[in-house]
KEKE-3310 file (N, C-alpha, C; in steps of 0.2 Angstrom, whole numbers, plus 5000, padded with zeros to 4 digits):
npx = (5346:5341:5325:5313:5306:5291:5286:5280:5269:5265:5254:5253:5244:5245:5251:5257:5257:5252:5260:5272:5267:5267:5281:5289:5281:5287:5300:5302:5300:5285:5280:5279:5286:5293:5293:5294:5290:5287:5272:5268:5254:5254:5268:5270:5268:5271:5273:5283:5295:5296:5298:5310:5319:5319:5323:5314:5312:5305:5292:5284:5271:5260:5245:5239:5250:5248:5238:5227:5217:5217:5230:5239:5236:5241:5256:5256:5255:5264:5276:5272:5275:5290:5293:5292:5280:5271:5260:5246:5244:5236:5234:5228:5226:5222:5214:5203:5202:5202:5190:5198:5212:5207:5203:5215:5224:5218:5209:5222:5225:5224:5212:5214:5201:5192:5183:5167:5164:5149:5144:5148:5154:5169:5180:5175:5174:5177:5173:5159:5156:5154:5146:5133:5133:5134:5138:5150:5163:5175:5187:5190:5200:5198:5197:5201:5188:5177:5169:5168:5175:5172:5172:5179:5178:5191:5198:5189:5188:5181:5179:5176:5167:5170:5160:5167:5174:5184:5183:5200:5204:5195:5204:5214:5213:5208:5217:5228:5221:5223:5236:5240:5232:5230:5246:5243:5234:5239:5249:5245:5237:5248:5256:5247:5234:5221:5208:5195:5179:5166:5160:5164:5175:5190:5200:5213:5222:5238:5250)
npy = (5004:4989:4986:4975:4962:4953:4935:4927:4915:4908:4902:4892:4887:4888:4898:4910:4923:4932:4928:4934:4949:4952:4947:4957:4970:4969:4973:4983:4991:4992:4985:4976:4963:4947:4933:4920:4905:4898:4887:4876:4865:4861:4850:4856:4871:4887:4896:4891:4892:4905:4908:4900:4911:4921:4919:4911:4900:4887:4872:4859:4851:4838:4833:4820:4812:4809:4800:4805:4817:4825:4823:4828:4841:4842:4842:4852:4863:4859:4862:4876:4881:4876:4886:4898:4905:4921:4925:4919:4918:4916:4913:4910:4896:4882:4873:4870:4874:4864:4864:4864:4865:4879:4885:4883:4893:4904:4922:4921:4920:4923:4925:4930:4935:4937:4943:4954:4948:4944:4941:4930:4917:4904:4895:4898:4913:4922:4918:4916:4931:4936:4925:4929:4943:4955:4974:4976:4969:4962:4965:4955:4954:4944:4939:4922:4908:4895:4893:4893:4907:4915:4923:4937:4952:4963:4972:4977:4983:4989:4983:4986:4979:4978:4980:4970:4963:4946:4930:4931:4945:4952:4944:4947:4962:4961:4955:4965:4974:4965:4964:4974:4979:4965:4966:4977:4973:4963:4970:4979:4969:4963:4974:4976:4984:4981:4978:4963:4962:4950:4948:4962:4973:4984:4995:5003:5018:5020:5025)
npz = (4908:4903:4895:4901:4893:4892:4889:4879:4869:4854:4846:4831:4814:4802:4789:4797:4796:4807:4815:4812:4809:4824:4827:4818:4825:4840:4835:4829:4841:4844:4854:4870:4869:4871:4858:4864:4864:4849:4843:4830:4823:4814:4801:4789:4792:4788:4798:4808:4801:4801:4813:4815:4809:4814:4826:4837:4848:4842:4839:4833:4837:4835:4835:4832:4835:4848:4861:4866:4866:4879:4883:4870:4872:4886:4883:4875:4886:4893:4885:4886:4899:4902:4896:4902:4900:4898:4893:4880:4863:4851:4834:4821:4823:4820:4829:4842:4858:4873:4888:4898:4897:4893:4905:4916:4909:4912:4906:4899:4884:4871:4856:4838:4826:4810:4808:4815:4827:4839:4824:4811:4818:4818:4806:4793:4790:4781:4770:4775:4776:4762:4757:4764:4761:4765:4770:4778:4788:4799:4811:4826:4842:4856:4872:4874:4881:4888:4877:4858:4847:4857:4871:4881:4872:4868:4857:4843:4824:4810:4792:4778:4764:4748:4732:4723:4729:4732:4740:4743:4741:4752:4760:4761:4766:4778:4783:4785:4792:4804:4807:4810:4824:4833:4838:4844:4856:4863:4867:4877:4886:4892:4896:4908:4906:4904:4911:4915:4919:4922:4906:4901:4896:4899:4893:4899:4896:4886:4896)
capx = (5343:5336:5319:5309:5299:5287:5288:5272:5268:5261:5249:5249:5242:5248:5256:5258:5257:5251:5266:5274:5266:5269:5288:5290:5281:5292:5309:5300:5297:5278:5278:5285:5286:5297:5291:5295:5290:5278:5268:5262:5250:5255:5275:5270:5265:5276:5275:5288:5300:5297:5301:5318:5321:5318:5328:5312:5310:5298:5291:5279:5265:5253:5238:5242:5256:5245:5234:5219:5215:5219:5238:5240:5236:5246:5261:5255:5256:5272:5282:5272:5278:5297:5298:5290:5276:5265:5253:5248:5241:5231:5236:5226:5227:5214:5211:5198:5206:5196:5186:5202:5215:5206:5203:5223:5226:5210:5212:5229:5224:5220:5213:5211:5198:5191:5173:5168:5160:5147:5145:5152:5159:5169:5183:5176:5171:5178:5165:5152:5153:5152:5137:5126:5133:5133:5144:5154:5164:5178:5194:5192:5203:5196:5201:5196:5184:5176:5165:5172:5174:5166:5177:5177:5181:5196:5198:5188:5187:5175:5182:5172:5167:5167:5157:5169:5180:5183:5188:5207:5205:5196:5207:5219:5210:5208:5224:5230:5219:5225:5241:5240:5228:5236:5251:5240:5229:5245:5254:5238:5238:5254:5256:5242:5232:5217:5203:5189:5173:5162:5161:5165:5182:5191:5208:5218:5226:5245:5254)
capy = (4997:4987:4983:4969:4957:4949:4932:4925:4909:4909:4894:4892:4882:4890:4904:4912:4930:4937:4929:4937:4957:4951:4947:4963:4975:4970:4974:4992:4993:4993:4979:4974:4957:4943:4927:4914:4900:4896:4879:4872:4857:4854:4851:4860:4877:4892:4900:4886:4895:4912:4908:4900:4915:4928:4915:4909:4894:4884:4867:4855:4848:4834:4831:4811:4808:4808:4794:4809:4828:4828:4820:4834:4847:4840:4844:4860:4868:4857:4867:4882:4881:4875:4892:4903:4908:4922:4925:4913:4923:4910:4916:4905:4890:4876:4869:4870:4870:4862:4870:4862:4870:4888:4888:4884:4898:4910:4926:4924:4917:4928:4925:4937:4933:4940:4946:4958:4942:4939:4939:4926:4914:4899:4897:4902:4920:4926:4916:4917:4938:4936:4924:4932:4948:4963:4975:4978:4963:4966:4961:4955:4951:4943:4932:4913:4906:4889:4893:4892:4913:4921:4928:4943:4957:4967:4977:4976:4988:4987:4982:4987:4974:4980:4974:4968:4958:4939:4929:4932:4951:4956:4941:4955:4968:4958:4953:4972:4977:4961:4966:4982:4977:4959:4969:4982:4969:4960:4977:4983:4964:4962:4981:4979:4989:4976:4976:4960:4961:4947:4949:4968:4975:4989:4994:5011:5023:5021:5033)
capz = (4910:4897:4895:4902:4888:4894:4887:4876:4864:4845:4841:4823:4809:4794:4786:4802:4795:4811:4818:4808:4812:4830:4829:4818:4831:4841:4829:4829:4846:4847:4858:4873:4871:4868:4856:4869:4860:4843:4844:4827:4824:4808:4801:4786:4793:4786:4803:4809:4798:4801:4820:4815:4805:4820:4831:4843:4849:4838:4841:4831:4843:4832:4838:4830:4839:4856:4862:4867:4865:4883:4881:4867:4876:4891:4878:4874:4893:4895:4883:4887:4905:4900:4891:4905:4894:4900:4885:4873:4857:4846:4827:4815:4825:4820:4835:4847:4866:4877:4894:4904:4895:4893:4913:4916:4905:4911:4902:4895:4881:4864:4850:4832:4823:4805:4809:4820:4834:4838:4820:4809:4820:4816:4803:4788:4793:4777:4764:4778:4777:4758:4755:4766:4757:4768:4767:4781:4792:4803:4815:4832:4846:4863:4876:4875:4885:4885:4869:4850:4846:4861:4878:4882:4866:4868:4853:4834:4818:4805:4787:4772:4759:4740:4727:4719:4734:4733:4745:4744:4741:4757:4766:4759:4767:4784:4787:4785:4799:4811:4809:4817:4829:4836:4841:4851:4859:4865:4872:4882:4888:4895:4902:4913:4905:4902:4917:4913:4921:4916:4899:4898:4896:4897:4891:4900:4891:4888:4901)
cpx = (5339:5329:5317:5305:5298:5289:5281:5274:5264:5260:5246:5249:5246:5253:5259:5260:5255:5256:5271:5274:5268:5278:5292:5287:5286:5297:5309:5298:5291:5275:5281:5284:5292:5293:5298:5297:5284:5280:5265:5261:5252:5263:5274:5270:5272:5278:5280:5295:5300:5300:5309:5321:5322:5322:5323:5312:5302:5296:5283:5277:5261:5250:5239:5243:5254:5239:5226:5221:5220:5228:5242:5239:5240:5254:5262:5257:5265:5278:5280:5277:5288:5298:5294:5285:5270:5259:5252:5242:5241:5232:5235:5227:5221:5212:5208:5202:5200:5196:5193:5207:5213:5207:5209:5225:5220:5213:5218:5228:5221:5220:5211:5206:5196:5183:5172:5161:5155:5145:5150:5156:5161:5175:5182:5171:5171:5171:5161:5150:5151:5145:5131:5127:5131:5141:5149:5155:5170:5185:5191:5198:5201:5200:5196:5194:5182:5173:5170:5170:5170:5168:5177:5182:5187:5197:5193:5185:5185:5181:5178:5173:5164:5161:5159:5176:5178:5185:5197:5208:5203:5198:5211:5218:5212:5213:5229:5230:5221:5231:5244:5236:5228:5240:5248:5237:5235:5249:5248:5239:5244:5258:5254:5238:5225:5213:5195:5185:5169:5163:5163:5171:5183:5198:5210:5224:5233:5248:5260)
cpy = (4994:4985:4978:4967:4952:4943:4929:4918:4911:4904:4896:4886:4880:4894:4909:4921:4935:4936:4933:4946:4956:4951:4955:4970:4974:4972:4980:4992:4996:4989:4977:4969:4953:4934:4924:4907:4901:4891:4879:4865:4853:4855:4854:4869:4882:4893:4896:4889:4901:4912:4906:4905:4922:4927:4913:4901:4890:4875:4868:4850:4845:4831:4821:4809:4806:4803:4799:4817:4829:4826:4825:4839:4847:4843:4849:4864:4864:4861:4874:4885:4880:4884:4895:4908:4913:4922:4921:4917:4917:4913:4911:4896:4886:4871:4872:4867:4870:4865:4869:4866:4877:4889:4887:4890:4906:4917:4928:4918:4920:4925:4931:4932:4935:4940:4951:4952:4948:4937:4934:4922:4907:4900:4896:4909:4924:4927:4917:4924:4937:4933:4928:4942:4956:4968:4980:4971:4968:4962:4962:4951:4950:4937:4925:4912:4899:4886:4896:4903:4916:4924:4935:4949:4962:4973:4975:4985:4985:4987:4983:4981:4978:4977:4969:4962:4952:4937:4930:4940:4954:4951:4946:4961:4967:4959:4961:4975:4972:4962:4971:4980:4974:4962:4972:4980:4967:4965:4978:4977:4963:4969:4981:4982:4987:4974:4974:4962:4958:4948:4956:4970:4983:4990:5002:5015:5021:5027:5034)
cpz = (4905:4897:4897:4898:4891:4886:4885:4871:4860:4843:4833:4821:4803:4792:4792:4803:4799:4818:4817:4809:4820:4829:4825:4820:4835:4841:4831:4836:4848:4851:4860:4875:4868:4866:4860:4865:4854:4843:4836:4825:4817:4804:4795:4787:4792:4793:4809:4806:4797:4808:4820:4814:4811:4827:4837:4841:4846:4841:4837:4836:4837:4835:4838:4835:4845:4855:4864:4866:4871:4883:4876:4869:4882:4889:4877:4882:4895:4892:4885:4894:4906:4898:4897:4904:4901:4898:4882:4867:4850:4839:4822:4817:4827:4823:4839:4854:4872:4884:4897:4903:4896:4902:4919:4915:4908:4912:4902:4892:4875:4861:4845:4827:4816:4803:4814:4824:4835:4829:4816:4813:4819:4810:4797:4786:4787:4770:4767:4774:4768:4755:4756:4765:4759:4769:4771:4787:4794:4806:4822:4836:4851:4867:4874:4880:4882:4877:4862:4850:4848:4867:4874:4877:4869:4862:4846:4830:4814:4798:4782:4767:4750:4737:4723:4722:4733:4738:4747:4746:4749:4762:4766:4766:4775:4786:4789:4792:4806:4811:4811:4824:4835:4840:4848:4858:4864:4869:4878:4888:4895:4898:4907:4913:4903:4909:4914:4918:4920:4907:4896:4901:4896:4896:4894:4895:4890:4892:4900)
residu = (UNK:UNK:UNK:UNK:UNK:UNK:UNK:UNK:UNK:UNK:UNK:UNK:UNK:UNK:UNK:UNK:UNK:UNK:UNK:UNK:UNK:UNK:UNK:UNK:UNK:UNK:UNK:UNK:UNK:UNK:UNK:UNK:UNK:UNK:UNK:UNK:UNK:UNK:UNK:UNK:UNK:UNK:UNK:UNK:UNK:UNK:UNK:UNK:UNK:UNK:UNK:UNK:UNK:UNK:UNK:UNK:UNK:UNK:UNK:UNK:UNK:UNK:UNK:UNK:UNK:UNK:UNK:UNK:UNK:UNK:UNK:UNK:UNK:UNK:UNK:UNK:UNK:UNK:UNK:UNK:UNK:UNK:UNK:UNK:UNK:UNK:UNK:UNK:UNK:UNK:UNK:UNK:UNK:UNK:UNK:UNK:UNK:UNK:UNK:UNK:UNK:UNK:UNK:UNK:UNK:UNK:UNK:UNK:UNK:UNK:UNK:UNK:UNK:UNK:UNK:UNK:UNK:UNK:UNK:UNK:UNK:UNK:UNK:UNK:UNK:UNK:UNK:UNK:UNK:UNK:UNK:UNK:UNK:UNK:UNK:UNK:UNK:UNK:UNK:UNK:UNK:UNK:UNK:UNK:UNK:UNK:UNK:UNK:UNK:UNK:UNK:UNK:UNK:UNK:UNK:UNK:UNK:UNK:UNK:UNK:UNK:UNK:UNK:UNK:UNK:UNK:UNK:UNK:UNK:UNK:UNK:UNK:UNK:UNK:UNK:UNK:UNK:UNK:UNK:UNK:UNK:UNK:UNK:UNK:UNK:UNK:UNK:UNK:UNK:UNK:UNK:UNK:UNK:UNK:UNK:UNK:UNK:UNK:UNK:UNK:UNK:UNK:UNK:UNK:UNK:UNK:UNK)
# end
């Protein structure tokens, strides 16, 4: 009997590189999920091309094209719902979804960040962890909530910063750790395996 994939969305911006560890977990069967649809905001965004390349369903949503926030958003749950979306996995997507949206969606809605929260948040987490020059930042993945980079944490792992890293290198570093991690976050997710409590989570062993 074949497997059930549950059926998920990937809002991206850009390069879409955690789309990307997402659709090849996947392949490898670490994750039983099927990309549903990816949504991005901008018609340049790579991850637009990795989704045709994998065979999902993709779709360009611009913010423009709509008369308000709430009308673009309106768009966004419309194709969510068209595709049967359970999950929606936030993957470098530069937009801020408002309280109306998150509480639609309330906790099924991840995002991955590149800090270990509440540290650094906002997106530039990466030059933040260097100016102020300490020497260990991180990967988070939690659920969204109303507030910019704060629902309740699910999984993060510390990332060491050299002396010698610049911003590219330990995005390098980062991005390593989000693409193992994203995957897991999203399996646990979609198992059942993920009991919120207020702000504190727990995740059950796989059985």
């Amino acid at each position: 009997m074949a497997q059930v994939r549950s059926p998920i969305a990937v809002f991206c911006s850009g390069e879409g590189t955690n789309l990307q560890a997402i659709l090849d977990a996947i392949r490898a069967g670490r994750l039983r999920a099927r990309v549903a649809l990816v949504i991005a905001d901008r018609p340049t965004a790579k991850a637009l091309v990795r989704a045709a390349r994998a065979g999902a369903a993709a779709r360009c949503v611009i913010p423009a094209d709509y008369p308000s926030r709430a009308a673009f958003e309106r768009a966004l749950i419309r194709e969510c719902e068209a595709h049967g979306v359970r999950l929606i996995c936030l993957a470098g997507f530069m937009r801020i979804l408002s309280p109306l949206f998150v509480r639609r969606y309330r906790h099924r809605i991840l995002n991955i960040h590149p800090a270990l929260l509440p540290a650094f948040r906002g997106s530039r987490a990466i030059r933040d962890a260097l100016r102020w020059g300490v020497t260990v930042t991180g990967v988070t993945v939690h659920l969204v909530d109303e507030e910019v980079d704060h629902g309740p944490i699910l999984l993060q792992e510390a990332v060491p910063i050299a002396p010698s890293d610049t911003e590219r290198t330990l995005l390098a570093k980062v991005h390593r750790v989000e693409h193992r991690l994203y995957p897991k976050a999203i399996d646990a997710m979609l198992a059942g395996r993920v009991r919120i409590t207020g702000r504190r989570v727990l995740i059950a062993d796989r059985r």
